[in-house]
DOVEX-154850 format. One record per residue (C-alpha): residue number from 1; residue in three letters; z, x negated, y. Coordinates in steps of 0.1 Angstrom, whole numbers, plus 5000, padded with zeros to 4 digits. Each point is the difference from the previous one (the first is absolute). Layout:
+-----+------+------+------+------+
!  nr ! rest !    w !    u !    v !
+-----+------+------+------+------+
! NUM !  ALA !    Z !    X !    Y !
...
+-----+------+------+------+------+
//
This chain:
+-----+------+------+------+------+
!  nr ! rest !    w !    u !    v !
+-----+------+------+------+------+
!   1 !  UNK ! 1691 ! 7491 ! 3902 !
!   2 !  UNK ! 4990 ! 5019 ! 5030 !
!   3 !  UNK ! 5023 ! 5029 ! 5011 !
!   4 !  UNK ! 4986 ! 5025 ! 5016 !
!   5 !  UNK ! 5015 ! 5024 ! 5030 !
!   6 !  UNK ! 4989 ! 5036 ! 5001 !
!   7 !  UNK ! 5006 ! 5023 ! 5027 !
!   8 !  UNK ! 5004 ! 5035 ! 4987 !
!   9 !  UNK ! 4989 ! 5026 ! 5021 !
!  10 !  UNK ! 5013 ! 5036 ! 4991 !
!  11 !  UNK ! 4976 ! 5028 ! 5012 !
!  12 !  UNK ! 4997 ! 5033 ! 4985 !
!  13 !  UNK ! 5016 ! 5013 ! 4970 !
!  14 !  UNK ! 4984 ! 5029 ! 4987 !
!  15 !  UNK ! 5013 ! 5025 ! 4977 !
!  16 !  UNK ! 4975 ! 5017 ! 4979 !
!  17 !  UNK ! 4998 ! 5042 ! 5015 !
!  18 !  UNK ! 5013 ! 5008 ! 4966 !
!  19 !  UNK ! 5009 ! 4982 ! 4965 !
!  20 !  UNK ! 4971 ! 4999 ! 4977 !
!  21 !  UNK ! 4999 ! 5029 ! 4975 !
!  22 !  UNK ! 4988 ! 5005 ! 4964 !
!  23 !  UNK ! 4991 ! 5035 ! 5010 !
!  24 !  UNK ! 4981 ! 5003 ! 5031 !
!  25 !  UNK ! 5005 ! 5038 ! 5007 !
!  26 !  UNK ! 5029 ! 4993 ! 5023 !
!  27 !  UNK ! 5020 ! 5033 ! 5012 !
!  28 !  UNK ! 5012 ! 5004 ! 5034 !
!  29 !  UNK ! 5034 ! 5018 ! 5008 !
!  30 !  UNK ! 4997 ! 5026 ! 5024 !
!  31 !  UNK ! 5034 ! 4993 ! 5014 !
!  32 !  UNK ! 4999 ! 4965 ! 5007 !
!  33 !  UNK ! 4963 ! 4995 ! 5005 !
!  34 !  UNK ! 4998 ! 4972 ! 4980 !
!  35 !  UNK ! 4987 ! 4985 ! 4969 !
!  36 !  UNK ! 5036 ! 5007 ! 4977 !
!  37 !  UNK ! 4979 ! 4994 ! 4964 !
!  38 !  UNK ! 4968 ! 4992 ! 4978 !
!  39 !  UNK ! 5001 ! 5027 ! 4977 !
!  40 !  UNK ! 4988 ! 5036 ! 5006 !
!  41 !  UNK ! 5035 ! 5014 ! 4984 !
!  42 !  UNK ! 5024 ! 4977 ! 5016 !
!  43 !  UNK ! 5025 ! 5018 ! 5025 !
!  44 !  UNK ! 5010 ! 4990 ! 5038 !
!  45 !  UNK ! 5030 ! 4973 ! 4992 !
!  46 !  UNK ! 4995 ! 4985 ! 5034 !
!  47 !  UNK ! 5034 ! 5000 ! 5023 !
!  48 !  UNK ! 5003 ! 4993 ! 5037 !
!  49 !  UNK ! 5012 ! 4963 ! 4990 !
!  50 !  UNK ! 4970 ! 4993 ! 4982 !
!  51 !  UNK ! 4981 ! 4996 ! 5031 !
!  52 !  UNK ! 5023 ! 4965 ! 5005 !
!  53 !  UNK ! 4989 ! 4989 ! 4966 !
!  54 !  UNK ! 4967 ! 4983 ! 5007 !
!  55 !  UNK ! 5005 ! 4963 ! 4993 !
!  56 !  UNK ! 4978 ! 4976 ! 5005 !
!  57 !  UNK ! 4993 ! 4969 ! 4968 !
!  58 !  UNK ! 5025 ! 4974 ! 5005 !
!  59 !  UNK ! 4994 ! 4962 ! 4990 !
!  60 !  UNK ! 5042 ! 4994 ! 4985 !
!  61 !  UNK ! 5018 ! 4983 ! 5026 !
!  62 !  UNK ! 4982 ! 5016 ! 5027 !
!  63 !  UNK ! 4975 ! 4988 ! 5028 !
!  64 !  UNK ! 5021 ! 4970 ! 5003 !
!  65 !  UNK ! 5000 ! 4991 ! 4964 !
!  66 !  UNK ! 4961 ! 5007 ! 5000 !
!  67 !  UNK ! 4993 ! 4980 ! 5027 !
!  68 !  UNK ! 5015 ! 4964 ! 4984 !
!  69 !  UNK ! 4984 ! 5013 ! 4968 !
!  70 !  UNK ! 4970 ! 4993 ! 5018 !
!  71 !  UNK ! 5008 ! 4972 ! 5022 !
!  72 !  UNK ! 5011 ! 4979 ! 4963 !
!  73 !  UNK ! 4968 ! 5012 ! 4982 !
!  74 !  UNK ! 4969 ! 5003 ! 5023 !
!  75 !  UNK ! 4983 ! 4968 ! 4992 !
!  76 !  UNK ! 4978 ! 4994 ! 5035 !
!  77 !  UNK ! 4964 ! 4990 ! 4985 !
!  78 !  UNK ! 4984 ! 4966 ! 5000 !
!  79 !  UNK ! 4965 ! 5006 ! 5017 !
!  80 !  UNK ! 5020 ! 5021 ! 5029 !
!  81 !  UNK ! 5022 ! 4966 ! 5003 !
!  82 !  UNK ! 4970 ! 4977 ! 5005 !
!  83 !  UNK ! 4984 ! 5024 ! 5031 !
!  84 !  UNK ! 5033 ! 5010 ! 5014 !
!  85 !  UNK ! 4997 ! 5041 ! 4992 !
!  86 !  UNK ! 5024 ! 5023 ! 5008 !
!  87 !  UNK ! 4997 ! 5038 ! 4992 !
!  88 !  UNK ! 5014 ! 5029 ! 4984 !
!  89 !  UNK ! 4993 ! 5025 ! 4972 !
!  90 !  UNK ! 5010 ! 5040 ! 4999 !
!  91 !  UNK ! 5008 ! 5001 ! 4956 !
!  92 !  UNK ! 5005 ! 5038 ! 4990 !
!  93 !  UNK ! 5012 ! 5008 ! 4969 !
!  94 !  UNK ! 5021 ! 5032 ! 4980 !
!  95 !  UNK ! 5034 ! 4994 ! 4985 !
!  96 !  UNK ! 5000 ! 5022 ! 4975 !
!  97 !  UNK ! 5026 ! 5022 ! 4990 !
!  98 !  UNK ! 5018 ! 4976 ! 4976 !
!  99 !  UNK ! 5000 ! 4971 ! 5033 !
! 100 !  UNK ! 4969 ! 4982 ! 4982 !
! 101 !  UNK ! 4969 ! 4991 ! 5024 !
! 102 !  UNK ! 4965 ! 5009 ! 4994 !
! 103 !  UNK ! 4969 ! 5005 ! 5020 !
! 104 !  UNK ! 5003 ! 4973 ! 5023 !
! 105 !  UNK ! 4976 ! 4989 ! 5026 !
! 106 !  UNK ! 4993 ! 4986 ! 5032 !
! 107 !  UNK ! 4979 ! 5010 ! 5029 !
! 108 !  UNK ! 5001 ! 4989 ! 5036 !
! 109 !  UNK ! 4997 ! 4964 ! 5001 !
! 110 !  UNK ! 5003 ! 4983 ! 5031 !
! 111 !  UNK ! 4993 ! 4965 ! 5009 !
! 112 !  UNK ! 5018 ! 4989 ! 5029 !
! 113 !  UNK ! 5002 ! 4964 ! 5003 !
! 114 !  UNK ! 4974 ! 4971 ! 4988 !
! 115 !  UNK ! 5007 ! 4960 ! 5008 !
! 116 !  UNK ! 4965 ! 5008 ! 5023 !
! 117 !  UNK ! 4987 ! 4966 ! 5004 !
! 118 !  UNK ! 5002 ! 5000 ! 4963 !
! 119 !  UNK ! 4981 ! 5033 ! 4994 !
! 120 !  UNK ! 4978 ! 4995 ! 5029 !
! 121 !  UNK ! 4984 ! 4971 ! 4983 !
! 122 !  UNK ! 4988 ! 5018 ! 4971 !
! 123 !  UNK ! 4964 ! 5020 ! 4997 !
! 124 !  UNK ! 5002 ! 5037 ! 5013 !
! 125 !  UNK ! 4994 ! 5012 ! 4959 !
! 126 !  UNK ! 5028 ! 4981 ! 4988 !
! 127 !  UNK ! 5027 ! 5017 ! 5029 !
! 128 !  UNK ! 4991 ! 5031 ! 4983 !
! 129 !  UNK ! 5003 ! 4990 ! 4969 !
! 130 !  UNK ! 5031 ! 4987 ! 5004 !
! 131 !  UNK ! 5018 ! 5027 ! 5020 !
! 132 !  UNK ! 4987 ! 5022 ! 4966 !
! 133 !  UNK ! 5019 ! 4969 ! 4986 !
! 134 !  UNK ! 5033 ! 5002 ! 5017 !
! 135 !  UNK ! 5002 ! 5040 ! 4998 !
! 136 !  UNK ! 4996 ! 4995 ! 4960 !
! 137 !  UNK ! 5025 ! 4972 ! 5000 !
! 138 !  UNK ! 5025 ! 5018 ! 5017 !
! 139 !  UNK ! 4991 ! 5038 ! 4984 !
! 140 !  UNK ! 5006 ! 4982 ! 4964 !
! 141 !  UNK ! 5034 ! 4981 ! 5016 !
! 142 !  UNK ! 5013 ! 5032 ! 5008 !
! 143 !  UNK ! 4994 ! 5016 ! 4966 !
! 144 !  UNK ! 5013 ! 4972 ! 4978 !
! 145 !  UNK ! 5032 ! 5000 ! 5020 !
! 146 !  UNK ! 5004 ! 5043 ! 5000 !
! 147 !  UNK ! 4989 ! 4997 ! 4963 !
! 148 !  UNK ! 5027 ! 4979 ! 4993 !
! 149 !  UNK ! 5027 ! 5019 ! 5015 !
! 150 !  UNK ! 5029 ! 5018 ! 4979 !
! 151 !  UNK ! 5000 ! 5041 ! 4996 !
! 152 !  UNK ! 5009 ! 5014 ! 5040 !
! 153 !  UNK ! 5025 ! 5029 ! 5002 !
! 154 !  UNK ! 4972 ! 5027 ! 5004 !
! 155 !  UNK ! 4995 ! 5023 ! 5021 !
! 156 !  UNK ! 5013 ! 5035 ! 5005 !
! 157 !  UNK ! 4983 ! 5036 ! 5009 !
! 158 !  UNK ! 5029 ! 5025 ! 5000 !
! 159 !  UNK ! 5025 ! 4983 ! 4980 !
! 160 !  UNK ! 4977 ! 4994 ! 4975 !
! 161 !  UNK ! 4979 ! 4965 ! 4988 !
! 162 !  UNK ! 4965 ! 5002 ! 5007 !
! 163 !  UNK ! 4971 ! 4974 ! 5001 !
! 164 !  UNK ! 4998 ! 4990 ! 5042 !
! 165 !  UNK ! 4976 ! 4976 ! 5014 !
! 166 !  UNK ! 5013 ! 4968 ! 5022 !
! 167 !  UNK ! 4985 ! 4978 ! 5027 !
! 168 !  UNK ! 5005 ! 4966 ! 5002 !
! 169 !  UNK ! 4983 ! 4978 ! 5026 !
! 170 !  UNK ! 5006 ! 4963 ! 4996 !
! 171 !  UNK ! 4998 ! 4972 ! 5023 !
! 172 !  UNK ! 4988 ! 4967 ! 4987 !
! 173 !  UNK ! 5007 ! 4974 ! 5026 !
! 174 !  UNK ! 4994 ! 4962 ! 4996 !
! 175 !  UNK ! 5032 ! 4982 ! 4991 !
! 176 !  UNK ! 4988 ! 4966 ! 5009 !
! 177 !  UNK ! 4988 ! 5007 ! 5033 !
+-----+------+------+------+------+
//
């Protein structure tokens, strides 16, 4: 079977502004100047060490640990193989406040390389077609492999769990050139 290498890129991880809340009347403390609850009766709770509590969604193990994650389970597509396509994705998605994943998708597809003599030789309709192709391919790649990771360690917005949103952009380069 072909094994495929993936280079992980790791770009932005953004934190959500503030968790999501079943009330949407947020109250703001006129101390600190900052969001401290969702609910209209809730007092100020918010310490000076809260402000160091804003952790980012973790994949367990770490960037390390998420990168061979990806590197054993990115499976580099066929069609890409047979023109020689390189590219990368941007997934998002939310890990949600028990570490699960949910609303993932990709944007920002980039093709970077093609075997060109390859390419070249077919009609202008079909190179369109089939950089809509390769953008699919590697846009469903992405989400079968973050779909099948385990719960993340998520993330944290003073000290407490809270639903954050995570960039991914992977790089699919072809193993057998």
């Amino acid at each position: 079977m072909k094994k495929t290498i993936a280079t992980i890129l790791f770009a932005s991880v953004t934190i959500s502004a503030a968790a999501q809340c079943a009330d949407s009347t947020c109250v703001k403390c006129p101390e600190h100047e900052k969001t401290c609850a969702c609910n209209k009766d809730a007092k100020c709770n918010k310490s000076s060490t809260d402000e160091n509590k804003n952790i980012p969604a973790q994949y367990p193990g770490g960037v390390k640990a998420l990168t061979e994650y990806l590197g054993n389970n990115i499976k580099y597509p066929e069609l890409a193989d047979k023109y020689g396509v390189e590219g990368r994705i941007v997934m998002h998605f939310i890990v949600e406040k028990d570490g699960s994943l949910s609303n993932i998708t990709a944007s920002d597809c980039q093709i970077n390389r093609f075997i060109t003599t390859k390419f070249a030789q077919e009609p202008e309709a079909k190179q369109k077609k089939l950089k809509e192709q390769f953008a699919l391919l590697f846009a469903k790649e992405g989400a079968r492999v973050i779909k099948s990771m385990k719960k993340w360690t998520p993330g944290m917005i003073n000290g407490v769990p809270a639903s954050t949103k995570y960039t991914l952009p992977i790089t699919f380069n072809n193993p057998y050139k």
